[in-house]
C-alpha positions in Angstrom: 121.2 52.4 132.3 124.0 54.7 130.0 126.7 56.0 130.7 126.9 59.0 133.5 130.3 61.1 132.9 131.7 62.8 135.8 128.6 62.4 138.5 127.0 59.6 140.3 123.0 60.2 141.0 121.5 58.7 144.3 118.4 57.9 145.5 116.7 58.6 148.8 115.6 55.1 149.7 119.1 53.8 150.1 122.4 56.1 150.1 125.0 53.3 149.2 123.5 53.2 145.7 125.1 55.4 143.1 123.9 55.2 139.9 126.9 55.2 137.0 127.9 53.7 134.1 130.6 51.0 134.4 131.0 47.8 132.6 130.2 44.7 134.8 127.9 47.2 136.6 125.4 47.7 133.8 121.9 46.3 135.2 118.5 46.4 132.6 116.9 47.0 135.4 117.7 50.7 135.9 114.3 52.1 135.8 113.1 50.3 139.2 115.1 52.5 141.1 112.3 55.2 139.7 109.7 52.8 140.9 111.0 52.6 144.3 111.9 56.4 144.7 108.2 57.0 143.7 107.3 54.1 145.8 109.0 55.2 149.0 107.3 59.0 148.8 103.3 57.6 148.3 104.5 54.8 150.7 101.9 52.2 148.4 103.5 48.7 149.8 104.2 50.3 152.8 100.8 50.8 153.4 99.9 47.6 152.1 102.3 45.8 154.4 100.9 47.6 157.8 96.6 46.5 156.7 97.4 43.6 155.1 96.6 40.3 157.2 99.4 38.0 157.7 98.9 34.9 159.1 102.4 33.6 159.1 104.2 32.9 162.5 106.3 36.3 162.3 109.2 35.0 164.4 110.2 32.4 161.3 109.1 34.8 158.1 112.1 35.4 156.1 111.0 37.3 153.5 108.4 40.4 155.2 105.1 41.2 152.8 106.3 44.4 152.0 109.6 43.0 150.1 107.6 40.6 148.4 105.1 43.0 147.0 108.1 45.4 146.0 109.7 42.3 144.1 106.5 41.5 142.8 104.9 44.7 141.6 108.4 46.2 140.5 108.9 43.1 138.4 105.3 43.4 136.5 106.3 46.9 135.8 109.2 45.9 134.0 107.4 43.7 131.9 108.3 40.2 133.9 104.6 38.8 134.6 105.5 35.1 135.4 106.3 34.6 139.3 109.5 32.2 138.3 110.8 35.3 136.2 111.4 36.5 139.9 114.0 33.7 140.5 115.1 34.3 137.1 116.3 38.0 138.0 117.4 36.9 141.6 120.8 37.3 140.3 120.7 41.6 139.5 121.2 44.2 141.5 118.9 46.5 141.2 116.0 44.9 141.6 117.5 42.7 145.3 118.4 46.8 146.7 114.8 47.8 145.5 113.2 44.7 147.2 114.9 45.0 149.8 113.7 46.9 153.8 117.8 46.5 154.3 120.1 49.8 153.7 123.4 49.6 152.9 125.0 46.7 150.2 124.2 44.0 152.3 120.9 42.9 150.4 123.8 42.4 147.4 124.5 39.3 149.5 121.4 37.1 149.4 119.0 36.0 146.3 115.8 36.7 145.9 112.8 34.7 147.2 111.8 32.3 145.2 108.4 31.3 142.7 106.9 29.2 145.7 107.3 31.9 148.1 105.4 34.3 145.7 103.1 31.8 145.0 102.0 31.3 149.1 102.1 35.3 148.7 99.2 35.3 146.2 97.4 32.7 148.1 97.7 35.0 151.0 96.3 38.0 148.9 93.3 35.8 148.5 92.1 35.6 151.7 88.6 37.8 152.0 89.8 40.5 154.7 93.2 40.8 151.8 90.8 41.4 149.0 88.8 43.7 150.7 92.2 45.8 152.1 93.2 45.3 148.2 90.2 47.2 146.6 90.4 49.9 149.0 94.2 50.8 148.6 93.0 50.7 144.8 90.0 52.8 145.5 92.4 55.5 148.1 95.1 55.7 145.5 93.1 56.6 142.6 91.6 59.2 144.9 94.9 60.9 145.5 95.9 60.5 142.0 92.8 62.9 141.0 93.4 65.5 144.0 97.1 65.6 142.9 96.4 66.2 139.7 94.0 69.1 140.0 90.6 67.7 139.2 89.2 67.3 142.9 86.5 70.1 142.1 83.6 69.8 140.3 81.6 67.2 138.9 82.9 64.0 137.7 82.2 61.2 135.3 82.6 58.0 136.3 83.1 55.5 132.8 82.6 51.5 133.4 83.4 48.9 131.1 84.7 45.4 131.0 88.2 43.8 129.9 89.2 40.0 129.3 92.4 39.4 131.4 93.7 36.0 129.4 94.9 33.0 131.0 97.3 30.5 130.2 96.6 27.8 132.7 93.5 26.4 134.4 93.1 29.0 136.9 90.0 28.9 138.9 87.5 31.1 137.4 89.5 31.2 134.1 86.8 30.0 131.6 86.6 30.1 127.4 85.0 32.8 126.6 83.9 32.5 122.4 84.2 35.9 121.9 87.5 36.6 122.8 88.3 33.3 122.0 90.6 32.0 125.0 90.4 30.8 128.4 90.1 34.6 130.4 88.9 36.2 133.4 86.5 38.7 132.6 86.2 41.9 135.3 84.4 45.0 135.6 86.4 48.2 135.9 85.5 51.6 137.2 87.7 54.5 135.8 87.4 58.0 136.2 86.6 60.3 133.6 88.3 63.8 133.3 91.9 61.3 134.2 91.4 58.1 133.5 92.0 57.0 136.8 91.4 53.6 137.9 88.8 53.4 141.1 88.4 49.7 141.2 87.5 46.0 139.8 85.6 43.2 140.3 87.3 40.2 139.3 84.8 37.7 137.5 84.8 34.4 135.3 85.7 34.7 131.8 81.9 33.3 130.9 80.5 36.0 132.9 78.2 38.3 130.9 79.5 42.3 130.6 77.0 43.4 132.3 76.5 40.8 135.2 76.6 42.5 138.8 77.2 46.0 137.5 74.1 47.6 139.2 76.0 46.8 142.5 79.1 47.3 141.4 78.2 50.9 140.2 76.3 52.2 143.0 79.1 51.1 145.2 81.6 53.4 143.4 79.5 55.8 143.2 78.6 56.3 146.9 82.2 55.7 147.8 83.3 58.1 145.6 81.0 60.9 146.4 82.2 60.6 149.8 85.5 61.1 149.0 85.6 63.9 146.5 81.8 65.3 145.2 79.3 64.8 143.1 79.4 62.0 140.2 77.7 64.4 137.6 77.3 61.6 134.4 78.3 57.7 134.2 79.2 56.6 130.9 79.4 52.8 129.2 78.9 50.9 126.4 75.5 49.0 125.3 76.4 46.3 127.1 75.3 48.0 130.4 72.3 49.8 129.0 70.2 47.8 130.5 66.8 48.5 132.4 68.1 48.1 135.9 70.8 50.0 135.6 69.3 53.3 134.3 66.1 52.9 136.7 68.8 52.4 140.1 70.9 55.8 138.3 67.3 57.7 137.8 66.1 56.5 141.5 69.6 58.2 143.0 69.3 61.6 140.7 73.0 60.7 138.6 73.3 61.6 135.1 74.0 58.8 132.5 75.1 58.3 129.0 75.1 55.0 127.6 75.8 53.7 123.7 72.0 51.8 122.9 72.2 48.4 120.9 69.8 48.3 117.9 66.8 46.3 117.2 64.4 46.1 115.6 61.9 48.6 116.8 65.2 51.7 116.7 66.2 50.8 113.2 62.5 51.2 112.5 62.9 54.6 115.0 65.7 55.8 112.5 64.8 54.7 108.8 63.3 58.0 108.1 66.5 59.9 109.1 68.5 57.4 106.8 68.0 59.1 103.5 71.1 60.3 102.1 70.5 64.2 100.9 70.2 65.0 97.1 73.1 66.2 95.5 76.7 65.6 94.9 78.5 63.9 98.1 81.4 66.3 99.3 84.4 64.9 99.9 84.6 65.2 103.7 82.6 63.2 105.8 79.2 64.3 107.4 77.3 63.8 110.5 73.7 64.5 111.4 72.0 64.2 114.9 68.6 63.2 116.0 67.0 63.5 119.6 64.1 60.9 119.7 62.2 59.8 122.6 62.1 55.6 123.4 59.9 53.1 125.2 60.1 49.2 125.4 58.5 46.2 127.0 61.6 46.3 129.7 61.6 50.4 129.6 58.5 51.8 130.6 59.4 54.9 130.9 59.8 57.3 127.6 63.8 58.1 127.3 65.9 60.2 125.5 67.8 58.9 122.4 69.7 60.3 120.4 70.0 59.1 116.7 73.6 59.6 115.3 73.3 59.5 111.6 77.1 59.1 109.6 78.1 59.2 105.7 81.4 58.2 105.1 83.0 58.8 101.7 83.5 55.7 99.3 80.4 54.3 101.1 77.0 53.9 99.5 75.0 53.5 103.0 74.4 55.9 105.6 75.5 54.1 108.7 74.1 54.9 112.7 74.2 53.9 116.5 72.0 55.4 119.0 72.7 56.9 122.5 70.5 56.9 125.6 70.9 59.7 128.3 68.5 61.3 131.2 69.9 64.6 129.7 66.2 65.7 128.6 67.4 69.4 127.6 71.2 69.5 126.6 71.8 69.9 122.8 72.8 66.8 121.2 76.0 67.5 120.1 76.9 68.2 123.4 76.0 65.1 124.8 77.5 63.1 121.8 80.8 64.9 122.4 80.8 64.4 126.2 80.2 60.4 125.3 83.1 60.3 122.9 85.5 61.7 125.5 85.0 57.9 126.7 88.3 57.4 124.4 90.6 59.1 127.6 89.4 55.8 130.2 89.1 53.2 126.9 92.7 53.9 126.0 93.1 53.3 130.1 91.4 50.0 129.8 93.7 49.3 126.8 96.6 49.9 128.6 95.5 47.6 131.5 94.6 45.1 129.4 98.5 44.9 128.2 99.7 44.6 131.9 96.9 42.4 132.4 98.1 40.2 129.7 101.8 40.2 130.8 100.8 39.3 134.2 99.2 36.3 132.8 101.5 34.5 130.3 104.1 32.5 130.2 108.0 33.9 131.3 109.5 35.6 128.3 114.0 36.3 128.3 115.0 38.9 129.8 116.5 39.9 126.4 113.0 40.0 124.5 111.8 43.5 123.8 108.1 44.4 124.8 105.7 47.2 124.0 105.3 50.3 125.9 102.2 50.6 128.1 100.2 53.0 125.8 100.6 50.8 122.7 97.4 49.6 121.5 96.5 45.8 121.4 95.0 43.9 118.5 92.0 42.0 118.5 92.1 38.4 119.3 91.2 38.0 115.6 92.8 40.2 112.5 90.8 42.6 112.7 92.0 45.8 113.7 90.1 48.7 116.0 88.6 51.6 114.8 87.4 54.9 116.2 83.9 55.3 116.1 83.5 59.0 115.6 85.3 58.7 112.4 84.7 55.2 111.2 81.2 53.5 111.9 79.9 50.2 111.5 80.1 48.5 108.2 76.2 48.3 106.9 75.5 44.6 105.4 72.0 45.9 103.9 70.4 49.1 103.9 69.6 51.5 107.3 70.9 48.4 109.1 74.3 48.3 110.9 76.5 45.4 111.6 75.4 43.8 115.3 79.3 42.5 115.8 80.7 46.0 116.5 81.4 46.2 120.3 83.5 49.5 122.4 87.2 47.7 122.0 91.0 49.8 122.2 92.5 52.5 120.2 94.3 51.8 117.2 94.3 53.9 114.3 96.7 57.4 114.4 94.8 59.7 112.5 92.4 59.5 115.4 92.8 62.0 118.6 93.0 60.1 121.9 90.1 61.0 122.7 88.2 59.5 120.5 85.9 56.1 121.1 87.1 53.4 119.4 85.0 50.0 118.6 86.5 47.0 117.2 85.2 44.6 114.2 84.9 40.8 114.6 85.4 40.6 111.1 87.8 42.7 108.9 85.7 45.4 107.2 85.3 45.9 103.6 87.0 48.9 103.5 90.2 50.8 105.4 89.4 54.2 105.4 89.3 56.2 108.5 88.0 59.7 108.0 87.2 62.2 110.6 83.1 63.5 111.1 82.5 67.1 110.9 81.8 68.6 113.9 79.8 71.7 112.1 76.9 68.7 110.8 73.0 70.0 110.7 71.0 68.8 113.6 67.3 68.2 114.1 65.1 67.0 116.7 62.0 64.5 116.4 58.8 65.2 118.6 59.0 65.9 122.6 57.9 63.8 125.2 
């Protein structure tokens, strides 16, 4: 906290603390009096405290549920994810006032609790009827977050995706997963669309595939959340939740999807007569040219829209691609395209919970050690870095075909807007060059249903 010359700012919450600058009074801890002003006025752990089930013997609990969520929850936010970092900060100020149900100095005159009292607190969090309160408050919040900010009319998108949440332990649940390489949870998420909102999560082992119980998981958001605001009008993911079941259970309710398709075999053979690069000298700028197909499997038996995104990038000798699948039958493409790239608004969401994910994880850190703002985007767990995908595509190893190991990851690179979609390479790319597409491409369309 600096200096404050000639005034002393209060807070609400507690009107024996004045905030000023003074020498021995100095706390790095300043911003949690924001947190708990902000806290006090949505009353979150207030909430919490009154529907949470408590199964202590009340007339010998020192420390109530809703000081021990404000400790906890104010002391992630600060960038303190290990429980002992608790007892590490049991000595400042700021954070025993903020903690504390007491008005008045006195909570200046006792510690904190300490690590195994937190621990028996996320124990306690466990319990079913907890979990269940716990996805709900998620679920309510996230709700008011979209009315207060304006965007409770209309239709909405609903975007789901899947995050690793790394471990450092052997946490139940926490398994190796090879692709991220580490020992991780891996949940679903639910985020809304036009905000970026969070709506929920389903907390899974880190061997669990992306798109493992996300039919259920989906449909439940959905209902829930057209009960609570309107109409879900599209649901958006990556390939990994393109699957069969999925699109049939969104067709069978009447929602709108978009999804990103993974190739094979049959759709490279779908686009190699788009992938001709045109006669002529290459301009400088990159160019983009969009196909709408029509597309049947052994798993889809039903013909679907597709949508053939054809890119040529400067410097490259390939054309490169990715398709899209949608139950928009009559949209233009470029529409549809651009309402799928808007997926970068939740994606840099997921980024940013994967950092406080991450934090909440490790091991304690000093107090003294600097750490990166929410919004900063993460590396891959190999040295590789992320790349949008309406502006750099993935890296062709032969002709008309694309690399497989390019998966929906977290935004990186600056000359990309924030709302673009970003994917990530396994492997570092032969080339760094990110160049934007041009919106104003040529489109055509293959043959109708």
């Amino acid at each position: 906290m600096g200096e404050v010359h000639g005034t002393q700012a209060r807070v609400s919450f507690n009107g024996s603390i004045r905030i000023s600058g003074g020498g021995e009074r100095l706390s790095s801890m300043g911003g949690v009096l924001l947190l708990r002003e902000l806290d006090e006025r949505l009353g979150v752990t207030r909430r919490l405290g009154s529907t949470l089930v408590d199964p202590r013997r009340q007339g010998q609990v020192t420390w109530s549920l809703e000081s021990q969520l404000r400790a906890r929850l104010y002391a992630l936010a600060a960038g303190y994810g290990a429980q002992r970092d608790v007892a590490a900060l049991s000595s400042d100020p700021v954070l025993r006032l903020c903690s504390s149900e007491r008005r008045g100095v006195g909570p200046l005159k006792e510690a904190l609790m300490s690590q195994p009292t937190l621990a028996r607190l996320q124990r306690l969090l466990g319990l079913d009827a907890n979990l269940r309160t716990l996805e709900r408050s998620v679920f309510e919040l996230g709700v008011a977050a979209i009315r207060a900010a304006g965007a409770a009319k209309g239709a909405h998108t609903l975007d789901v995706d899947s995050m690793p949440v790394m471990s450092h332990g052997q946490q139940p649940g926490s398994v190796w997963n090879d692709y991220y390489r580490g020992r991780c949870f891996h949940p679903l998420m639910a985020l809304h669309g036009e905000t970026g909102t969070m709506l929920g999560a389903e907390l899974r082992p880190g061997n669990a595939s992306s798109a493992k119980g996300v039919r259920r998981f989906l449909l439940e958001k959905i209902e829930a959340f057209e009960l609570a605001l309107g109409p879900v009008g599209c649901v958006r993911g990556d390939s990994s939740f393109a699957s069969g079941a999925v699109l049939n259970a969104l067709e069978k309710r009447g929602t709108a999807y978009v999804f990103r398709l993974r190739n094979n075999p049959r759709l490279t053979k779908m686009a190699e007569p788009y992938l001709v690069t045109p006669e002529g000298e290459r301009p400088a700028q990159p160019r983009e040219w969009l196909h709408s197909l029509w597309y049947s499997s052994r798993r889809w038996k039903e013909r679907r829209r597709v949508i053939l995104v054809v890119q040529e990038t400067p410097g490259e000798l390939y054309l490169h691609h990715f398709f899209l699948v949608t139950s928009d039958k009559h949209s233009p493409a470029e529409t549809i395209l651009e309402h799928y790239r808007q997926r970068g608004t939740s994606e840099a969401r997921f980024g940013s919970s994967r950092v406080a994910s991450s934090r909440s994880s490790r091991a304690p850190r000093s107090r003294m050690r600097s750490t990166k703002s929410h919004g900063e985007p993460t590396r891959a767990p190999s040295s590789c870095t992320c790349w949008p995908t309406d502006c750099c595509t993935p890296f062709a190893g032969s002709r008309g075909t694309s690399s497989p190991r390019m998966e929906p990851a977290c935004p990186s690179s600056p000359e990309c807007s924030a709302g673009s979609s970003m994917s990530r390479c396994v492997s570092p790319p032969a080339r760094a060059e990110c160049t934007r597409t041009s919106p104003t491409a040529p489109t055509s369309s293959g043959p109708g249903p």
